[in-house]
N, C-alpha and C positions, 0 to 999 in steps of 0.2 A: 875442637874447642880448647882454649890456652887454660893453664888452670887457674884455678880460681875464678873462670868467668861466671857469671851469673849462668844458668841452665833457662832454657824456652821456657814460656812460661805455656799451657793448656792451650791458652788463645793460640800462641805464637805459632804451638805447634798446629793447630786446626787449621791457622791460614795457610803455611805451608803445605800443607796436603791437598788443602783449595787449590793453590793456585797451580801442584802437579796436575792435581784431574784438570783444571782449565789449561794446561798443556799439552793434553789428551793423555798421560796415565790414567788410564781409569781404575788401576789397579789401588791408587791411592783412595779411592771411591770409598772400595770393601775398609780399608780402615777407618772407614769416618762411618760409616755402617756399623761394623764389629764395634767400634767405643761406643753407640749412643743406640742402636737397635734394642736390647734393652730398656732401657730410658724413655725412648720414644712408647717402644709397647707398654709400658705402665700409662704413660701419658694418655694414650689412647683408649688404655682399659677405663679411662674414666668417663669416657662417652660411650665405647662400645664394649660391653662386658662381655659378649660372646666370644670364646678366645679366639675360632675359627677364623669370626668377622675380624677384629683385633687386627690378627696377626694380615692381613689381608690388606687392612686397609694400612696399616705401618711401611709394604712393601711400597704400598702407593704413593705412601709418602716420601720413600728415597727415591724412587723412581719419578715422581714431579720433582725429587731436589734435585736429581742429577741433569734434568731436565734446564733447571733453571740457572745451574750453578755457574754458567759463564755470567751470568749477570751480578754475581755475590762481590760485593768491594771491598769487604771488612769492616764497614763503617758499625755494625753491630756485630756481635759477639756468634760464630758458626753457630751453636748450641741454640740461641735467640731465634735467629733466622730459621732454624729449623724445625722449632718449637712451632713456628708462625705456620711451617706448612706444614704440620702435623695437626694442628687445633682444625685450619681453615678444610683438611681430608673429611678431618673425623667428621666435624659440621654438614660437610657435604653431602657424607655416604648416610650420615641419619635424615635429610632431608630427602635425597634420594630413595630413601626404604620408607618415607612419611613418617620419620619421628622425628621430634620434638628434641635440639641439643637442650641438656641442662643449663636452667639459665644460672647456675651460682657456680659454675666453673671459671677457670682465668679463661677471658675473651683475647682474642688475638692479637687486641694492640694492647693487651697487658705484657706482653712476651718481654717487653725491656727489663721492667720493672720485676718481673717475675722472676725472670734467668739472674739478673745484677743487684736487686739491692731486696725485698722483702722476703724472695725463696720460700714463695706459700704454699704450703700442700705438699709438694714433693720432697721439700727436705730440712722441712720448718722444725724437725726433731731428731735429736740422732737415732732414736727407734727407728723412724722412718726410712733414716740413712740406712740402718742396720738392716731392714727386711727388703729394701730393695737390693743391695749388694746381695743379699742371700737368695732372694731371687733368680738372682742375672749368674748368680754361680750354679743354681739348681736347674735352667733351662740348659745352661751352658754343660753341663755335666747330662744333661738326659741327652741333651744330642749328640755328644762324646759316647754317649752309650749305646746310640741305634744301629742295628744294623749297617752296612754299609752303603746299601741302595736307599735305606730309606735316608739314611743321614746325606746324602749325595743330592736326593730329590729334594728335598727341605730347604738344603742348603745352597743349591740352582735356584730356586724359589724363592727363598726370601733374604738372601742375601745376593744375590746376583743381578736380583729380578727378573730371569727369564721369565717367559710364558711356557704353558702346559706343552705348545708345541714347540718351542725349541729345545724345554729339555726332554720332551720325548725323540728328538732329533738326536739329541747330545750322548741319551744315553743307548739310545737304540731299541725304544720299545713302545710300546703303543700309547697316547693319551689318556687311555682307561685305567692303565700298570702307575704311569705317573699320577695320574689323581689316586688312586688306590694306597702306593707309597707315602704321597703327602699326609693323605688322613692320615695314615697310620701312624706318621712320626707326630703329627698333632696330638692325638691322640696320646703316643706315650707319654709325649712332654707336658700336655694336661693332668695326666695321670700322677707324673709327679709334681708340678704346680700346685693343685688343687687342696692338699691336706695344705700350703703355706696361706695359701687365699684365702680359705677358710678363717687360718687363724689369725690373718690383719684384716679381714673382714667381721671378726669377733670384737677383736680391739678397738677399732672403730668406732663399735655399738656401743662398748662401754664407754668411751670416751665422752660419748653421746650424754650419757646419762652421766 
């Protein structure tokens, strides 16, 4: 870059990594995962509170994006578009298990308006700004902290999107050993999640009132 040029801007850089995975990098996949996997699982915790379910149905959703990402033209903003199949997962999986999505959440063709110009709910305050960054740094630091099988299984899982049996393939151990390892890293990272959820789950109420 000459100096003085202008730098990518966010977008500029998210299409550029589109359009590597629509070159077959899929390597560039994992970065468009690592910036927004975060993001998406708060997204997600607002229909599926169960972290387990959560983080389950999040993988689902890169896993339909990468699925669909040869079709992405940039006509809307990466972030938008993936907002779109993350609302439209979560919908799914509570209609699938017979619940009821909340009807006062953004619906899925608010995704424009949501991502680009009103920015409701996710980061309509810099509180809000403030307790998700801290969030995405406290998952990010618990799985920095696990074990090295468990952080391996976790992160074949939900960043990679294997299945159970490839990373039991991958890592050489039984299907039982890899669900065992998953819980367990879910688990830590619940563990530490849970005293921050509490306290924007506190906040919340007060606001309420």
């Amino acid at each position: 870059m000459a100096e003085g040029t202008q730098k990518d801007s966010p977008q500029d850089l998210d299409l550029e990594l589109v359009r590597r995975v629509q070159r077959g990098e899929t390597a560039a996949f994992d970065l468009l995962v690592r910036k927004y996997q975060h993001r998406i699982v708060a997204l997600i915790g607002r229909y599926v509170p169960d972290w387990s379910e959560c983080q389950d149905v999040a993988q689902d959703t890169f896993v339909r994006a990468f699925r669909a990402i040869g079709n992405f033209r940039g006509d809307a903003q990466f972030y938008t578009w993936l907002h779109r199949i993350a609302v439209n997962t979560a919908k799914n999986h509570l209609v699938a298990h017979n619940r009821r999505p909340p009807t006062d959440d953004i619906d899925a063709s608010d995704a424009e308006q949501y991502d680009v110009g009103t920015r409701l709910r996710d980061t309509d305050t810099p509180e809000r700004e403030a307790m998700r960054e801290e969030l995405e740094r406290t998952v990010m630091k618990a799985v920095d902290a696990l074990p090295e099988e468990l952080r391996t299984a976790i992160t074949l899982r939900e960043v990679d999107g294997l299945s159970y049996e490839e990373i039991a393939q991958k890592m050489g151990c039984p299907i039982g050993t890899v669900r065992s390892r998953i819980f367990r890293a879910r688990e830590a990272i619940d563990a530490e999640l849970r005293p921050l959820l509490e306290v924007q789950s506190a906040t919340r109420e007060r606001n309420r009132t």
